[in-house]
Backbone as a printed PyTorch tensor [residue, N CA C, xyz], in Angstrom:
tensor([[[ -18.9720,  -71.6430,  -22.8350],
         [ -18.8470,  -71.3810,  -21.4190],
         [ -17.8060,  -70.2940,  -21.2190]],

        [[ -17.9700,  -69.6760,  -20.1970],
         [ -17.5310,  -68.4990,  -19.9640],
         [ -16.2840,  -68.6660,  -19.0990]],

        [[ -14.8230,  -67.9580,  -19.4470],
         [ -13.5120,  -68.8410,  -18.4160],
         [ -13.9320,  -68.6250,  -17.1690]],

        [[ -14.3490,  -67.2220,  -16.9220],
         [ -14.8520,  -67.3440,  -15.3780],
         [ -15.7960,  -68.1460,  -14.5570]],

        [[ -16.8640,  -68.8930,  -15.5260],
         [ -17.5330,  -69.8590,  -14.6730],
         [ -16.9290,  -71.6730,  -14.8700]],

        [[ -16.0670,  -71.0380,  -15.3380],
         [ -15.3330,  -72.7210,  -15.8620],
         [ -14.6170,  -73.1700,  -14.5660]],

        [[ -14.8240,  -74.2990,  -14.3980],
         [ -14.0340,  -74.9230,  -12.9920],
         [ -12.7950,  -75.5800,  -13.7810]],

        [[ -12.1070,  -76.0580,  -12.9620],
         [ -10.9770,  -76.7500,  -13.2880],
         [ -10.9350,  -77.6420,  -14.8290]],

        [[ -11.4810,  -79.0340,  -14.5470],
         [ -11.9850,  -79.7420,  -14.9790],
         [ -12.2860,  -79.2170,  -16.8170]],

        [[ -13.2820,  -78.2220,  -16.4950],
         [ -13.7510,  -77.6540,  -17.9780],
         [ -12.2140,  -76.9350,  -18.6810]],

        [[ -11.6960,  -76.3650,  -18.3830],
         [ -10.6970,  -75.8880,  -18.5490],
         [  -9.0590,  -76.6310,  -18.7330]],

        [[  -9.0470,  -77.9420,  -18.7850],
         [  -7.9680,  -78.6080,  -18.7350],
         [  -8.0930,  -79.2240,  -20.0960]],

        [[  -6.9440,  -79.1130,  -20.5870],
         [  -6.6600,  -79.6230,  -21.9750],
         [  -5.1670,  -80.4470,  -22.2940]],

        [[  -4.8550,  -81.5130,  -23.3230],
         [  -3.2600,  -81.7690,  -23.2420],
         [  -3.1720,  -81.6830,  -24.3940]],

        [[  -2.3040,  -81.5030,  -24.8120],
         [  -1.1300,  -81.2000,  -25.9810],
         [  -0.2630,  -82.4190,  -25.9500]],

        [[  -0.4740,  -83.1520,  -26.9780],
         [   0.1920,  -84.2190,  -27.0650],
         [   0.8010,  -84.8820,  -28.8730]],

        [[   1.8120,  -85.3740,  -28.8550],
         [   1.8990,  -85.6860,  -30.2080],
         [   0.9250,  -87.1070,  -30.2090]],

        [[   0.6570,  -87.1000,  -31.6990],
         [  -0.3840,  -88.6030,  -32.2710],
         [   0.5850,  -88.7890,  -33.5570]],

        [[   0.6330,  -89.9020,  -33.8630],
         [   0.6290,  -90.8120,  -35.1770],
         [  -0.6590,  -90.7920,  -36.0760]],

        [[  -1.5480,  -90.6010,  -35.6890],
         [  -2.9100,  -90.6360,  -36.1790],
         [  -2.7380,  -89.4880,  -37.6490]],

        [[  -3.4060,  -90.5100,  -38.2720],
         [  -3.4610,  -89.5010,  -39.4350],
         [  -2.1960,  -88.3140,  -40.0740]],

        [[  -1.0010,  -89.2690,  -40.1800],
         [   0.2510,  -88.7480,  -40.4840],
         [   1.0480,  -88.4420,  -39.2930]],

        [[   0.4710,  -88.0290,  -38.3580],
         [   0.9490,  -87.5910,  -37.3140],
         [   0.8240,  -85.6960,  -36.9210]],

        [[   1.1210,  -85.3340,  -35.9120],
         [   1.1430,  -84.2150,  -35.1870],
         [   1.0900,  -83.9860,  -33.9060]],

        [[   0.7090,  -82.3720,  -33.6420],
         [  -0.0560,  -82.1430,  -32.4570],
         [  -1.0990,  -82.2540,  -32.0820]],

        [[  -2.0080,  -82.8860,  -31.0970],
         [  -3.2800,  -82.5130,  -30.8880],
         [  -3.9650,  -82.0980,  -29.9010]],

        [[  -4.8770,  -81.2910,  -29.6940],
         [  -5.2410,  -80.5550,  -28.1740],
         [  -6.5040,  -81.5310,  -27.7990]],

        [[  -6.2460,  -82.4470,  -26.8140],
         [  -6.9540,  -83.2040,  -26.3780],
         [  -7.8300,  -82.5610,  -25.2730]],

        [[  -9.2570,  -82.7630,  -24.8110],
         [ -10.4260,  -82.6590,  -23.9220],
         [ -10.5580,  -83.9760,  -22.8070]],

        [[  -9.5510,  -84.1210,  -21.8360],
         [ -10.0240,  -85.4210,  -21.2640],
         [ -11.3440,  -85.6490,  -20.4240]],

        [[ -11.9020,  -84.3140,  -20.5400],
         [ -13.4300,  -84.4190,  -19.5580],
         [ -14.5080,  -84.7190,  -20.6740]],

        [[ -14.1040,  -84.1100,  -22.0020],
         [ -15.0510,  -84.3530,  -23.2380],
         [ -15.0590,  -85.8070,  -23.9510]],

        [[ -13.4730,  -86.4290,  -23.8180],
         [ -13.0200,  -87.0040,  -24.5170],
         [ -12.7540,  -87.2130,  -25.6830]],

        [[ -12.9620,  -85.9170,  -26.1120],
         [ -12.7010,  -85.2190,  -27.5260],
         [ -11.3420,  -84.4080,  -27.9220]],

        [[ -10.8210,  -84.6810,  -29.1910],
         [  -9.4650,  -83.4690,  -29.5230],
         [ -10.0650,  -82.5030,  -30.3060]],

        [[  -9.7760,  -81.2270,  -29.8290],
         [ -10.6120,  -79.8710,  -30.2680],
         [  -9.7310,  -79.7810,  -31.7500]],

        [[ -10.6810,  -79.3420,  -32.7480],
         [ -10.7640,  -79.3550,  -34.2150],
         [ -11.2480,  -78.3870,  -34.9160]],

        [[ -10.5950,  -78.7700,  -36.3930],
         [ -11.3080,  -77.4620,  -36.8740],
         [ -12.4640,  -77.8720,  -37.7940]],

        [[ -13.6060,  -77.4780,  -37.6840],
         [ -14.5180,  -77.4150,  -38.5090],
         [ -14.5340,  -77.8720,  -39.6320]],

        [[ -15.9420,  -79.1400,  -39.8330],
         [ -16.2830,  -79.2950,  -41.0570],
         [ -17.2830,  -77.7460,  -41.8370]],

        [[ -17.9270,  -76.6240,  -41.0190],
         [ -18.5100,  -75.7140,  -41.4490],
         [ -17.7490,  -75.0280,  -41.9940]],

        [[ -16.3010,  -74.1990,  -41.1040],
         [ -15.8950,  -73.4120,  -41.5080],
         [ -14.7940,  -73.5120,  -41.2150]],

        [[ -13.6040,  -72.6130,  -41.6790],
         [ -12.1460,  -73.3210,  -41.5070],
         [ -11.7690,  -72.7020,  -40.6700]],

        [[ -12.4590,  -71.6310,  -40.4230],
         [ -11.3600,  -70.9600,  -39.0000],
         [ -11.8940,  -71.0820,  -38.0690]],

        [[ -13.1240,  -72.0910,  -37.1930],
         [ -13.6130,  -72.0530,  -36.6830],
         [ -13.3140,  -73.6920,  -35.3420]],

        [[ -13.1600,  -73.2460,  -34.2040],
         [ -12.8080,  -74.6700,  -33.6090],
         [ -14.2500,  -75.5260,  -33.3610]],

        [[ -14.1340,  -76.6370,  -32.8260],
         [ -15.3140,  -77.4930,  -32.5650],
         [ -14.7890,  -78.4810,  -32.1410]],

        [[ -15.0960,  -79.9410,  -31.7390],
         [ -15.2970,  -81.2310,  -31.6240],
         [ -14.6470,  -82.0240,  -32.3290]],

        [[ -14.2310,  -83.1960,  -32.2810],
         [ -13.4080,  -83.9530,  -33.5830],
         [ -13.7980,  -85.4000,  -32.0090]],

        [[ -14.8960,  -86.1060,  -32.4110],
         [ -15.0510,  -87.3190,  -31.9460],
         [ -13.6080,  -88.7320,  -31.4020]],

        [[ -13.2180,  -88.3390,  -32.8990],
         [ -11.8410,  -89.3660,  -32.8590],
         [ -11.7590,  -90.1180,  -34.4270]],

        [[ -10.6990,  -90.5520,  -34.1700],
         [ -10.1800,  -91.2500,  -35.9930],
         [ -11.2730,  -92.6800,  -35.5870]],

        [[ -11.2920,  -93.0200,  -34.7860],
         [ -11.7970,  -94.5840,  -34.5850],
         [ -13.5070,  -94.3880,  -35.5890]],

        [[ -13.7780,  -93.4050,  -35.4450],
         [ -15.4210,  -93.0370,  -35.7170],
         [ -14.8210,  -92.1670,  -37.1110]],

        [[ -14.0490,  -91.9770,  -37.5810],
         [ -13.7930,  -91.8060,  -38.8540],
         [ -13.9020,  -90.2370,  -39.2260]],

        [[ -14.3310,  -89.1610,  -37.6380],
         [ -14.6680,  -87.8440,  -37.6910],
         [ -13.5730,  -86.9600,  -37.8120]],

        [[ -12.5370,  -87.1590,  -37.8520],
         [ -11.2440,  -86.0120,  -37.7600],
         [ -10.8050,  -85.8090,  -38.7870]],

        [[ -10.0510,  -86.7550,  -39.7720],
         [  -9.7460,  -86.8260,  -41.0110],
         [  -8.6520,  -85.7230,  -40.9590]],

        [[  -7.5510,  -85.7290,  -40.1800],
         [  -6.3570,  -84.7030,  -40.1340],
         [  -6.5900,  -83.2720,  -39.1040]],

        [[  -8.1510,  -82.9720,  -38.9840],
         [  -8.3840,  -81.2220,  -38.7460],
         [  -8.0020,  -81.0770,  -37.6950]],

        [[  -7.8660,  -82.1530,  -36.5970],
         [  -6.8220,  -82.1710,  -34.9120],
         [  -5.9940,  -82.2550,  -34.7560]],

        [[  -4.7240,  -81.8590,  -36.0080],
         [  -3.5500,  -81.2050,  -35.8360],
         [  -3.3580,  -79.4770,  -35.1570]],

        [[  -2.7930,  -79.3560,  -34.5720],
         [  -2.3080,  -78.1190,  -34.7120],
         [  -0.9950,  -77.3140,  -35.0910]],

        [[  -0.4410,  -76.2710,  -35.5270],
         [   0.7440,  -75.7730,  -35.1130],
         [   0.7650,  -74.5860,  -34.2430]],

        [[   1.7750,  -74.7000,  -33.5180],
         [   1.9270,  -73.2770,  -32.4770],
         [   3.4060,  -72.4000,  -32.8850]],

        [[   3.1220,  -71.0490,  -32.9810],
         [   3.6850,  -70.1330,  -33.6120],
         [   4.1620,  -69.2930,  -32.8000]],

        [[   5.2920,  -69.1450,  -32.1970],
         [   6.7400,  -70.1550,  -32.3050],
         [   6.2460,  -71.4230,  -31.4450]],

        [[   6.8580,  -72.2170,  -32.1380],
         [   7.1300,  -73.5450,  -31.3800],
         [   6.7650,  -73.8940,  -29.6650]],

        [[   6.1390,  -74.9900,  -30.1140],
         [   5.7890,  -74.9160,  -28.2560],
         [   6.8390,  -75.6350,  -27.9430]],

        [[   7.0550,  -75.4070,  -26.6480],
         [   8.2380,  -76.0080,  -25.9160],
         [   8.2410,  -77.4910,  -25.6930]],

        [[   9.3660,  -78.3270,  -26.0450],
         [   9.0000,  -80.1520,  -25.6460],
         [   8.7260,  -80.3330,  -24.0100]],

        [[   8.7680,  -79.3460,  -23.4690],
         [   8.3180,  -80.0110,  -21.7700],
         [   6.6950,  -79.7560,  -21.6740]],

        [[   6.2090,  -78.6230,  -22.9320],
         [   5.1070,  -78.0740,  -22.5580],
         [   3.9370,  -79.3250,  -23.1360]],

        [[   4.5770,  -80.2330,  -23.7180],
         [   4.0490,  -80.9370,  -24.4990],
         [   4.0070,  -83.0420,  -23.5310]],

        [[   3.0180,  -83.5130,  -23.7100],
         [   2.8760,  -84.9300,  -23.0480],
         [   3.2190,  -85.6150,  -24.1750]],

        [[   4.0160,  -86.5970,  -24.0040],
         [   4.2860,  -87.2050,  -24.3760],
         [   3.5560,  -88.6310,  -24.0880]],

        [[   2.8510,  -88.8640,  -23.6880],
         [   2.4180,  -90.0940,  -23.4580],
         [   0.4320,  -90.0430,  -23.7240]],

        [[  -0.0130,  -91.1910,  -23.4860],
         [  -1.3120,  -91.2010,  -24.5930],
         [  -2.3270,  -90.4700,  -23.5420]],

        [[  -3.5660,  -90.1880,  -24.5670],
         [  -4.5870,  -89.2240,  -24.0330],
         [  -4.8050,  -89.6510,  -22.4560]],

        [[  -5.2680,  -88.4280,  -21.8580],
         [  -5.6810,  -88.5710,  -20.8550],
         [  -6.5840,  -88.9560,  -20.3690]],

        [[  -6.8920,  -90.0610,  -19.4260],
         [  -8.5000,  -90.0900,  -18.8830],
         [  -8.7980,  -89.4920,  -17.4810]],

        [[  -9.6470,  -88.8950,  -17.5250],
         [ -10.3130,  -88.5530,  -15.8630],
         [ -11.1170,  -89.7090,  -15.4610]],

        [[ -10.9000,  -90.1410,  -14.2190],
         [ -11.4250,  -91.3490,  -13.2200],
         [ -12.3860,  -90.5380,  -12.4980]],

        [[ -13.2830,  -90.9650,  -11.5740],
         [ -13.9290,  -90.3880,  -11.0780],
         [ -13.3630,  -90.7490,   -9.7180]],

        [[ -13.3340,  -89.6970,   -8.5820],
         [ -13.1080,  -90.7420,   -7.1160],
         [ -14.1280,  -90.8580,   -6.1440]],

        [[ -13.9290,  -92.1780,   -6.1130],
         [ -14.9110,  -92.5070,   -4.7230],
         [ -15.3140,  -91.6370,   -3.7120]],

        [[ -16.3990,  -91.3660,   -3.1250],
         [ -16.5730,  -90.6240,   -1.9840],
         [ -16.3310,  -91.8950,   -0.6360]],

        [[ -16.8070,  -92.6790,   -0.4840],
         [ -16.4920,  -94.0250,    0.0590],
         [ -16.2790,  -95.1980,   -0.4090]],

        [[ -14.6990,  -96.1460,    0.1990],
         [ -14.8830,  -96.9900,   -0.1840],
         [ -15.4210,  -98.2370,    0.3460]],

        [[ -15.0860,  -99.7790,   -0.3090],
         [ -16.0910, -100.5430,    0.1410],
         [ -15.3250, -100.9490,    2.0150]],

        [[ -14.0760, -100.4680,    1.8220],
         [ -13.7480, -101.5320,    3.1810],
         [ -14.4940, -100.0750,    4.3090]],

        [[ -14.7310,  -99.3170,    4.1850],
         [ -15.3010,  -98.1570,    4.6220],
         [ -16.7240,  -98.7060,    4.9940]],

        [[ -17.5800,  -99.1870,    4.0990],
         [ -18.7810,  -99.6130,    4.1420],
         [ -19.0670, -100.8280,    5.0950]],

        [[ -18.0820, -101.9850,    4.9710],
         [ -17.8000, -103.2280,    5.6740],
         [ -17.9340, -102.6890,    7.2130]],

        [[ -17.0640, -102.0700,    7.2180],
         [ -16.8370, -101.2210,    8.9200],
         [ -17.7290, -100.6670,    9.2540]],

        [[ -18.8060,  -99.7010,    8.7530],
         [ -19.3170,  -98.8320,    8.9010],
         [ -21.0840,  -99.6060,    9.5210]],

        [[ -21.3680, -100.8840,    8.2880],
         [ -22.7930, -101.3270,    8.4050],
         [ -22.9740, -101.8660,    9.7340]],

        [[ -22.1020, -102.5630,    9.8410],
         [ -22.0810, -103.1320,   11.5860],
         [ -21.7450, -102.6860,   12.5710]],

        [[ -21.1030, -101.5420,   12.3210],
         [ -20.8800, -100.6850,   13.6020],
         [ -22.8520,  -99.8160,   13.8410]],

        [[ -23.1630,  -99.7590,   12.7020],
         [ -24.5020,  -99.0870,   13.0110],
         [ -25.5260, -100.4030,   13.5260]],

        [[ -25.3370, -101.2120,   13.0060],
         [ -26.1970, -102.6060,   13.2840],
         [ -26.3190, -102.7470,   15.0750]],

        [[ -24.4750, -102.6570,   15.5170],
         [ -24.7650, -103.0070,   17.0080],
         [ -25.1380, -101.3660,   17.3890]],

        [[ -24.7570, -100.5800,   17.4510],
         [ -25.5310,  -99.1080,   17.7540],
         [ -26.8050,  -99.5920,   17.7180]],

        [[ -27.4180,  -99.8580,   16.6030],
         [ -29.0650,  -99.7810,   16.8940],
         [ -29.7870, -100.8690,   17.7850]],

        [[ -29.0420, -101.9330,   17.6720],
         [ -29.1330, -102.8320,   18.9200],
         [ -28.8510, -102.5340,   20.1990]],

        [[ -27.9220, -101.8810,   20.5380],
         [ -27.9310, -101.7210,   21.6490],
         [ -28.9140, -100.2390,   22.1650]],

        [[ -29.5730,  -99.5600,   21.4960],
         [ -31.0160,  -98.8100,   21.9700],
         [ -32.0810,  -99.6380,   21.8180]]])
């Protein structure tokens, strides 16, 4: 995908330390739910890394950054998830069905 047609979302990534597999950095995907990796094809090449749980990473979702990334630039706390948000909620709905109920009753 192209950065210019990338919305937010596609474009958000965290940098976080793991214990996983000795430990490091890893550039986490919270919309993919994937930490971007390097290739079982080729070594200089990025891709996908599923997760250690599924046995797919095997170390390659480390990174290093050259010079040093900064400790603020970095999360400290565990991967990220994206939630989805409600467009309505239910006490929204409660209010809403019976207000149309007597509306249509009363035509």
């Amino acid at each position: 995908m192209k950065l210019e047609w990338a919305d937010p979302l596609a474009a958000t990534f965290q940098v976080r330390p793991t214990q996983l597999n000795g430990g490091g950095l890893e550039i986490w995907d919270p919309d993919a739910k994937v930490a971007i990796a390097n290739t079982n094809v080729k070594h200089d090449a990025v891709g996908e890394c599923t997760g250690p749980r599924l046995g797919d990473c095997s170390g390659r979702e480390f990174v290093e950054f050259e010079p040093a990334l900064p400790a603020k630039a970095r999360m400290s706390t565990s991967r990220a998830a994206i939630n989805g948000i409600s467009v309505i909620h239910l006490w929204q709905t409660l209010l809403a069905v019976p207000l149309l109920i007597f509306l249509y009753c009363l035509v």
